[in-house]
Z-matrix of the N, CA and C atoms (Angstrom, degrees):
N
C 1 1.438
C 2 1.523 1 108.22
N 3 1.412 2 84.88 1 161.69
C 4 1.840 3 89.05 2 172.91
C 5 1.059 4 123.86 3 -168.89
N 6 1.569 5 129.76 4 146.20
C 7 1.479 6 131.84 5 -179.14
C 8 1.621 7 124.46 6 -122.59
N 9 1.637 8 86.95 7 100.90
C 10 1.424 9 93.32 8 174.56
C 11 1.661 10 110.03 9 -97.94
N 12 1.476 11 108.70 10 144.85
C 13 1.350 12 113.22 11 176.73
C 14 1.581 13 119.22 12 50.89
N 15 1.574 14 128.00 13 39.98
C 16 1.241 15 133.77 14 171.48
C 17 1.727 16 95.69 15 67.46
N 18 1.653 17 106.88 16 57.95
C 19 1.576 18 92.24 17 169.46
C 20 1.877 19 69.14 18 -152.39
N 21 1.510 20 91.05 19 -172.81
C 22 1.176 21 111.41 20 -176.24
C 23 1.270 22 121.64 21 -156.49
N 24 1.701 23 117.42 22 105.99
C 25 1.359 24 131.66 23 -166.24
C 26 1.485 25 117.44 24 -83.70
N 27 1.198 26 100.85 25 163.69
C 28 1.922 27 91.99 26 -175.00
C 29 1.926 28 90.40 27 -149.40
N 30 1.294 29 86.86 28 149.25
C 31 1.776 30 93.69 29 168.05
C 32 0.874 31 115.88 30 -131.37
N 33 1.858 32 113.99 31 142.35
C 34 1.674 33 106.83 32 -179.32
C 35 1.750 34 101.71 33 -135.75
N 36 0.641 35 140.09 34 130.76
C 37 1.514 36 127.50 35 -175.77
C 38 1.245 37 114.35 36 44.48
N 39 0.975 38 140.61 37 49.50
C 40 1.502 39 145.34 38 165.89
C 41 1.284 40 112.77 39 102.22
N 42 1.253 41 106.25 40 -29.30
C 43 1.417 42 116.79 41 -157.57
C 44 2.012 43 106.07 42 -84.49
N 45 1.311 44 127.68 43 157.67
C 46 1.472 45 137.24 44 172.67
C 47 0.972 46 98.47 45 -112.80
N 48 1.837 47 114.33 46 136.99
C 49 1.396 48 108.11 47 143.97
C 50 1.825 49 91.64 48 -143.12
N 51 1.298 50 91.38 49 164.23
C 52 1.446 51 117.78 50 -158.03
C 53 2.097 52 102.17 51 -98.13
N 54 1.324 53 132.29 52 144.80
C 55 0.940 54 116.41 53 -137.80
C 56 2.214 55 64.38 54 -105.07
N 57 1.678 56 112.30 55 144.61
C 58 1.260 57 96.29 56 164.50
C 59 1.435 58 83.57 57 -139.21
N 60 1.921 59 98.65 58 -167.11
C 61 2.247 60 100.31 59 -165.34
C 62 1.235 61 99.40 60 -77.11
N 63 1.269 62 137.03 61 0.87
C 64 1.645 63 131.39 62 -179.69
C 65 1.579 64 105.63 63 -102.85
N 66 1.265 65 96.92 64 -2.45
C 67 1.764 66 105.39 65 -174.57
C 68 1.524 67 123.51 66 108.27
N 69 1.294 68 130.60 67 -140.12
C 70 1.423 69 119.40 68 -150.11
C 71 1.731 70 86.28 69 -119.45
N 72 1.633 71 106.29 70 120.07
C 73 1.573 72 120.47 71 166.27
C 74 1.665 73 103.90 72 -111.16
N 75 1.650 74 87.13 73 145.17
C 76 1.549 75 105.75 74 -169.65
C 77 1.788 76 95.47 75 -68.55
N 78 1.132 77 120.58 76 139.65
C 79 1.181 78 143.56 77 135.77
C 80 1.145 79 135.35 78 -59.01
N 81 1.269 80 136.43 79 -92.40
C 82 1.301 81 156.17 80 -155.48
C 83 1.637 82 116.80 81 160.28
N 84 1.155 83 84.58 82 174.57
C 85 2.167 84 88.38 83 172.84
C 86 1.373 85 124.52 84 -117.29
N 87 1.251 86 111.50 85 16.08
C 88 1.717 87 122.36 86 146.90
C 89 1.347 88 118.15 87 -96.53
N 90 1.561 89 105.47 88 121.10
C 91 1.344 90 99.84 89 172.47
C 92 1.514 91 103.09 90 -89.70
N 93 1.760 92 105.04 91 152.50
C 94 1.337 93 135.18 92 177.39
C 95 1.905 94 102.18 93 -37.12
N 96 0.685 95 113.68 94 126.39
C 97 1.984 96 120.87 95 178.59
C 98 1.993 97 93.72 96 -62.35
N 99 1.043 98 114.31 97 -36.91
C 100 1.624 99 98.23 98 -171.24
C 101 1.960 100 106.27 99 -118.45
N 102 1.164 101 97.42 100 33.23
C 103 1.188 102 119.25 101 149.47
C 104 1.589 103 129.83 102 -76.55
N 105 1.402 104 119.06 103 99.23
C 106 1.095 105 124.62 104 -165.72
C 107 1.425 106 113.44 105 -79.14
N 108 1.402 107 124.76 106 156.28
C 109 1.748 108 130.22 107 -167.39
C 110 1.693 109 106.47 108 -92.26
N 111 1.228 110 121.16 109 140.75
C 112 1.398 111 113.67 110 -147.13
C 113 1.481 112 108.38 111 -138.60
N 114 1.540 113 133.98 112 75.61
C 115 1.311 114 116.03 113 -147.58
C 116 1.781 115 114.41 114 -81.81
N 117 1.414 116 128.57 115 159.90
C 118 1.466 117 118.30 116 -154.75
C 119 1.672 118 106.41 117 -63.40
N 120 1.105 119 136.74 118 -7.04
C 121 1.315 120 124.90 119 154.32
C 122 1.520 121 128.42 120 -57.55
N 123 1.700 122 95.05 121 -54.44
C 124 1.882 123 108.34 122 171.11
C 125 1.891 124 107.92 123 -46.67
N 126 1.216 125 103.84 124 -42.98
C 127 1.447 126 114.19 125 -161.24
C 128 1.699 127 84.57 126 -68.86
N 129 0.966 128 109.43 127 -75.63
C 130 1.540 129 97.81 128 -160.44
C 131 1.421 130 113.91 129 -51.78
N 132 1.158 131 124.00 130 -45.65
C 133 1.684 132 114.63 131 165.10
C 134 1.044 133 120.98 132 -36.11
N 135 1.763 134 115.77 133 -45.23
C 136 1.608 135 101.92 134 167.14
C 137 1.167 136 137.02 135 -63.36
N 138 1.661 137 111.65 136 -22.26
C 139 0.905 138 124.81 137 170.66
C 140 1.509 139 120.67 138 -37.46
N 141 1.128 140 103.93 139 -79.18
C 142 1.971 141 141.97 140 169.80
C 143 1.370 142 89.47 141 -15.49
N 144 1.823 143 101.06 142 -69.22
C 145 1.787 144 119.74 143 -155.85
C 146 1.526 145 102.91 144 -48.62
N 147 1.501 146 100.11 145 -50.49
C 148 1.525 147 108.77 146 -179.49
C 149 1.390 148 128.84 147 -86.07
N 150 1.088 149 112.51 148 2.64
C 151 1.537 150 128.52 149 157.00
C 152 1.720 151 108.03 150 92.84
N 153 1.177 152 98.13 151 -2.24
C 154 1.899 153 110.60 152 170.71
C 155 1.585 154 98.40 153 -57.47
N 156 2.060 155 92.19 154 152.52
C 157 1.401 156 96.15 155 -175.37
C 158 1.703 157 96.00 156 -92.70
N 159 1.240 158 99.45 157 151.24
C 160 1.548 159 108.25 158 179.20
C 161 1.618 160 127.83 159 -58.72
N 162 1.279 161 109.33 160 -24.66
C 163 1.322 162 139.93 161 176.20
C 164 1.506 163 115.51 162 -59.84
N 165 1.514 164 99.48 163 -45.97
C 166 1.901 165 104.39 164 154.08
C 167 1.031 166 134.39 165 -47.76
N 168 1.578 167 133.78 166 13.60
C 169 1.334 168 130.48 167 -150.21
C 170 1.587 169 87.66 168 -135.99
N 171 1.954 170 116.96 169 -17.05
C 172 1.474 171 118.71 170 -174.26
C 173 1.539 172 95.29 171 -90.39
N 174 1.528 173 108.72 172 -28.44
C 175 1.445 174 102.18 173 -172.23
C 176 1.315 175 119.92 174 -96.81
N 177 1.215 176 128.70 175 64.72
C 178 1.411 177 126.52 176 173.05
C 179 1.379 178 108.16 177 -101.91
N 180 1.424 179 119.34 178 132.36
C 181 1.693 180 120.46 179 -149.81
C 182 1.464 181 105.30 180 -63.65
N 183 1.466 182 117.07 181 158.30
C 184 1.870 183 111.96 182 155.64
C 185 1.374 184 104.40 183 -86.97
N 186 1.598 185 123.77 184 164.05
C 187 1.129 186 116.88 185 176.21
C 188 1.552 187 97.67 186 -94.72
């Protein structure tokens, strides 16, 4: 995972999607260059910090 610019990216098979309030929209398959690497502990803290439910982090789509 990763958070560039107060968002938070996720990868699943190649594919990115970006976490938004309706849930996780596909992106693309380049991640952002100043997108930082985010291991599933960091992620969920942000979660918390940012008031996201934790449960979003199981649902990131398959392609």
């Amino acid at each position: 995972m990763a958070f560039p610019r107060g968002r938070l990216l996720a990868a699943r098979e190649g594919q990115l999607y970006v976490l938004a309030p309706d849930g996780w929209d596909r992106l693309g398959e380049k991640r952002p260059s100043n997108a930082a690497i985010l291991n599933r502990q960091d992620a969920e803290d942000w979660c918390e910090t940012e008031g996201w439910n934790l449960h979003l982090l199981d649902a990131v789509p398959a392609t």
